[in-house]
C-alpha positions in Angstrom: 0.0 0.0 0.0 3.0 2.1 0.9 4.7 1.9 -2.3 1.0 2.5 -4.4 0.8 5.7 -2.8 4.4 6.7 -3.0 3.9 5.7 -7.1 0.7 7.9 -7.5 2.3 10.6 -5.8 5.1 11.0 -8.1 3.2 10.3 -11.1 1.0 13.7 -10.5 4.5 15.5 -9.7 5.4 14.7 -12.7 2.1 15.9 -13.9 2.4 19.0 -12.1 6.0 19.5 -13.9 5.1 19.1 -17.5 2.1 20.9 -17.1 3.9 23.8 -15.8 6.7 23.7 -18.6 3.9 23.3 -21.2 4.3 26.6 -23.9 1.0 29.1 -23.8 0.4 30.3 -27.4 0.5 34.0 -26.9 -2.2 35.9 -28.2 -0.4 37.4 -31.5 -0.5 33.8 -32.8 -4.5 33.8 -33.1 -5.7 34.3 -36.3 -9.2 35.7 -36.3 -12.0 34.1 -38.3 -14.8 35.7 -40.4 -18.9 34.9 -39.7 -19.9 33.6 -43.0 -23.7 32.9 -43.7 -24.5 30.7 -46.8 -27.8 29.5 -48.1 -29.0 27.2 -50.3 -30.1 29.1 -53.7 -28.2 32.0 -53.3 -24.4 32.0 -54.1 -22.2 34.5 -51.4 -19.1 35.4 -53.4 -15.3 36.4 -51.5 -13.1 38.9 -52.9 -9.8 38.0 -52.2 -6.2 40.3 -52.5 -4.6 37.8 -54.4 -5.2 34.5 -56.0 -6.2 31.5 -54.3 -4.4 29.2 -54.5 -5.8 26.3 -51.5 -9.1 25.8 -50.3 -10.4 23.8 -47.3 -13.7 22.7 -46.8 -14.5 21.5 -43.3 -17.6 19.3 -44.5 -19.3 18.7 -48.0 -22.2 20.4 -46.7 -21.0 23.5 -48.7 -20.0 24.8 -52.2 -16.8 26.1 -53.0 -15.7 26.8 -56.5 -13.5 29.7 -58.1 -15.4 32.2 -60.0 -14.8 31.4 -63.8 -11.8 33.1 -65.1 -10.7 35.1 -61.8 -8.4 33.5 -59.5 -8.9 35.7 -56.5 -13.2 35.0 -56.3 -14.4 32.2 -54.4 -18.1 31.9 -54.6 -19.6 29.7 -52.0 -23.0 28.4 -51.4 -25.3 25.8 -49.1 -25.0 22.1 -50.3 -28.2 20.9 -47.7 -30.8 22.9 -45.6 -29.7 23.7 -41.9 -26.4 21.9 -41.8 -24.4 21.8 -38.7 -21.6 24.8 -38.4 -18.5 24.1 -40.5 -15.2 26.1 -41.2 -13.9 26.9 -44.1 -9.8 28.0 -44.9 -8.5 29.6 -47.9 -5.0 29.7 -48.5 -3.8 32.8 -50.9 -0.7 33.3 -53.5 1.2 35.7 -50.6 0.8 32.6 -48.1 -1.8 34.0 -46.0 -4.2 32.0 -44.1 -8.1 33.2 -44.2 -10.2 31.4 -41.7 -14.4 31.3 -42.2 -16.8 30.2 -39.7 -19.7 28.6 -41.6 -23.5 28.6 -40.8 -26.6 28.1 -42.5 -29.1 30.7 -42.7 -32.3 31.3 -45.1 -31.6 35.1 -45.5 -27.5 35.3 -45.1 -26.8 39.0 -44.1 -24.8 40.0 -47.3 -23.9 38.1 -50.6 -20.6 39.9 -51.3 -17.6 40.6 -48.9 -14.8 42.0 -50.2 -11.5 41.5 -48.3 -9.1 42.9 -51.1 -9.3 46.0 -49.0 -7.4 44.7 -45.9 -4.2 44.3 -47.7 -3.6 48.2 -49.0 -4.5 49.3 -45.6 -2.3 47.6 -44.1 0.5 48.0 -46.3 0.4 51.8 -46.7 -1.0 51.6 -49.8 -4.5 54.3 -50.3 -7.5 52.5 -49.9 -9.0 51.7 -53.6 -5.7 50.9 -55.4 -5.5 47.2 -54.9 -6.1 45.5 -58.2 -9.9 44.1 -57.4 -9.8 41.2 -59.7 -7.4 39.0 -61.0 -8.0 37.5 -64.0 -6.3 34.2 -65.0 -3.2 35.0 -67.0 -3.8 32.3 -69.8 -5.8 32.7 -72.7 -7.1 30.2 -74.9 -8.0 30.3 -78.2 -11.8 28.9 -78.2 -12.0 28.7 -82.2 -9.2 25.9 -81.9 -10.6 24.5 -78.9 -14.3 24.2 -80.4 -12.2 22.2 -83.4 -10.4 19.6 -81.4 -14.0 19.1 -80.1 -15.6 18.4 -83.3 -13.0 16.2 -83.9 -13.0 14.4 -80.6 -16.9 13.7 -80.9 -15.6 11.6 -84.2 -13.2 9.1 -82.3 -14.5 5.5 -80.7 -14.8 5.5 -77.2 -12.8 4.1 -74.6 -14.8 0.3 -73.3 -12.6 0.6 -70.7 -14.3 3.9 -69.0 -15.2 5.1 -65.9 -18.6 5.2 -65.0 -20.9 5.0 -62.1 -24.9 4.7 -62.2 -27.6 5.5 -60.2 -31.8 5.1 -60.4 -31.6 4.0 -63.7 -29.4 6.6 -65.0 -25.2 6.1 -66.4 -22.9 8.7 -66.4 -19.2 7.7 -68.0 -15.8 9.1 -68.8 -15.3 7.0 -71.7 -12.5 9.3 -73.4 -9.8 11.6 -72.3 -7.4 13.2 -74.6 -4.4 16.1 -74.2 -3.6 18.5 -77.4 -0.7 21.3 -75.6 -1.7 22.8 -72.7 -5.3 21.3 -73.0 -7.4 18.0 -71.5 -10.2 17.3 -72.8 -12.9 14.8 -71.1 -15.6 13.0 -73.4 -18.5 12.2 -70.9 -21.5 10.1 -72.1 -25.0 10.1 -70.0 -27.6 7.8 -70.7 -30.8 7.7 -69.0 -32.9 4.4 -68.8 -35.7 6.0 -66.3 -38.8 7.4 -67.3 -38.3 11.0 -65.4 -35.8 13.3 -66.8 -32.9 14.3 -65.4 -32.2 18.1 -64.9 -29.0 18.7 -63.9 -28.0 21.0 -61.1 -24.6 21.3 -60.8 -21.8 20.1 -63.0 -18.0 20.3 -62.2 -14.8 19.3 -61.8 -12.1 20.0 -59.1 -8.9 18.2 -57.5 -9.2 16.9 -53.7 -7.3 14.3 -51.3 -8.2 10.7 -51.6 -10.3 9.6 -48.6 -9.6 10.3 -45.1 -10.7 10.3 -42.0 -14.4 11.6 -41.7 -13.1 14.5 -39.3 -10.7 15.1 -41.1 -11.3 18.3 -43.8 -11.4 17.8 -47.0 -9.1 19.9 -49.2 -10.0 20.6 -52.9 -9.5 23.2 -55.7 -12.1 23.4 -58.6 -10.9 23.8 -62.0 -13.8 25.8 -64.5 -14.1 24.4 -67.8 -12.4 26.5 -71.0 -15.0 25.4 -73.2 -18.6 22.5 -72.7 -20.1 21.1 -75.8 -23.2 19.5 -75.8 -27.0 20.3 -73.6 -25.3 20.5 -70.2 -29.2 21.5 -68.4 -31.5 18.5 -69.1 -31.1 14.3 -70.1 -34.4 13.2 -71.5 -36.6 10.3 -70.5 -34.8 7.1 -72.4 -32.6 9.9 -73.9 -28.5 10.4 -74.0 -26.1 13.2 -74.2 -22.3 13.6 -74.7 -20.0 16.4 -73.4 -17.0 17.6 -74.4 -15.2 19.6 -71.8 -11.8 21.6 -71.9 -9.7 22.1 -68.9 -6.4 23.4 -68.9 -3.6 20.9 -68.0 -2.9 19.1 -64.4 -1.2 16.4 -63.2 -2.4 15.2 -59.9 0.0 14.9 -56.8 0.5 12.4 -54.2 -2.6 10.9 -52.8 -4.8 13.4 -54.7 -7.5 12.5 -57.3 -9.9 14.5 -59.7 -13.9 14.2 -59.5 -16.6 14.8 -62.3 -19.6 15.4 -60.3 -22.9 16.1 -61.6 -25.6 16.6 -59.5 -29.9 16.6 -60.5 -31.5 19.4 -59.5 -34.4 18.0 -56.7 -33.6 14.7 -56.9 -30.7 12.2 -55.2 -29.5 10.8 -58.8 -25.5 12.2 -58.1 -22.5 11.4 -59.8 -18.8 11.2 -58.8 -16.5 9.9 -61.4 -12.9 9.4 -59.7 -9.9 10.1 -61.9 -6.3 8.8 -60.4 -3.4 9.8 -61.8 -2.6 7.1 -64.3 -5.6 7.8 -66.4 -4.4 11.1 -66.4 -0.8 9.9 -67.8 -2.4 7.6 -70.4 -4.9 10.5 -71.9 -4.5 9.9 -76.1 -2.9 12.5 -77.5 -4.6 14.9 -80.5 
């Protein structure tokens, strides 16, 4: 009995010590975080100083998408009705860390915030000269691109694709194909039901394989250059193809691309995963 008190004893000295020699993170090391109210059909967009370059998502109960051909807009909106509170973190060109608090709300306070001001008053710069938006420095020639798509609509398709299905309805990647700077993604939907399929939302971004569901989820979308084809409806017993043009990536370490397409009232959603090696073995035009 002796010895078990004399052992508990110095375990909470011990305690006591590494508690006291812990560090305290001063109070300069706190980086603030912005309220941010979203909503479900209404989009709030973020102006930021410079382009983003890394966006975190703390749940896929929201949005998050660059604005299409700006890389310093982020436009962000409600993926379900009264989720519960998430973050969000944004990650700029000049290494700065932005830090949201997310809610849902039916009637968000403001649909605009504009943080490109912070930087020139902080800098000594007037208020009003920093460059609002930045557009991406690239351009394209969409003549060209709208010709590699003709021709792409002319080639077989790949039997080997990737394709997932749901309530009667096929989406597939069955061709991908690289011409310069360019990818281009042949995507065929087919749709067997008897209810048509409108399509909500359609895009493509880059995010880390799965983890850990606290973990948050990290993803950058990339905005098409160019989408041929009826990208708003599929028909009863009726079929589309797309075309679509994105500029050229590779994909990192444990990272992976998604094609999701979403119906508009309905729970008929797609996610077509792309790994790295069908990105290395796209046909070339």
């Amino acid at each position: 009995m002796k010895r078990l008190i004399i052992f508990v004893s110095l375990a909470l000295l011990i305690h006591d010590i590494n508690a006291q020699n812990a560090f305290t993170i001063p109070a300069n090391a706190y980086i603030e975080s912005y309220r941010l109210e979203v909503t479900l059909n209404k989009t709030t967009n973020i102006v930021f100083p410079y382009a983003i370059t890394t966006v975190d998502r703390g749940s896929q109960d929201i949005i998050v998408k660059k604005a299409t051909g700006l890389e310093n807009i982020l436009r962000v909106k409600a993926d379900i009705k009264n989720f519960n509170e998430t973050n969000l973190t944004v990650i700029t060109s000049n290494g700065k860390l932005y830090s949201f608090v997310v809610n849902y709300t039916n009637e968000p306070a403001y649909l605009a915030l504009d943080l490109s001001d912070t930087v020139s008053k902080q800098n000594d710069v007037g208020a009003g000269t920093t460059q609002k938006f930045i557009y991406s420095s690239r351009s394209y020639d969409k003549a060209a691109i709208r010709d590699l798509v003709r021709r792409i609509d002319t080639l077989p398709t790949d039997r080997y694709s990737i394709h997932q299905s749901s309530g009667r309805v096929i989406a597939s990647c069955n061709g991908i194909y690289a011409k310069d700077n360019l990818l281009f993604f042949r995507l065929h939907i087919r749709n067997h039901s008897t209810i048509n399929y409108d399509v909500d939302q359609f895009h493509f971004y880059i995010r880390d394989r799965k983890q850990p569901k606290r973990m948050p989820s990290q993803e950058l979308e990339i905005n098409p250059l160019y989408v041929s084809g009826d990208t708003s409806s599929i028909r009863q017993n009726g079929e589309v193809t797309w075309v679509v043009a994105l500029p050229k990536f590779t994909l990192a370490h444990k990272k992976q691309a998604i094609i999701e397409i979403m119906e508009e009232g309905g729970g008929r959603q797609f996610q077509l995963i792309l790994k790295n090696r069908h990105i290395l073995k796209t046909k070339s035009l």
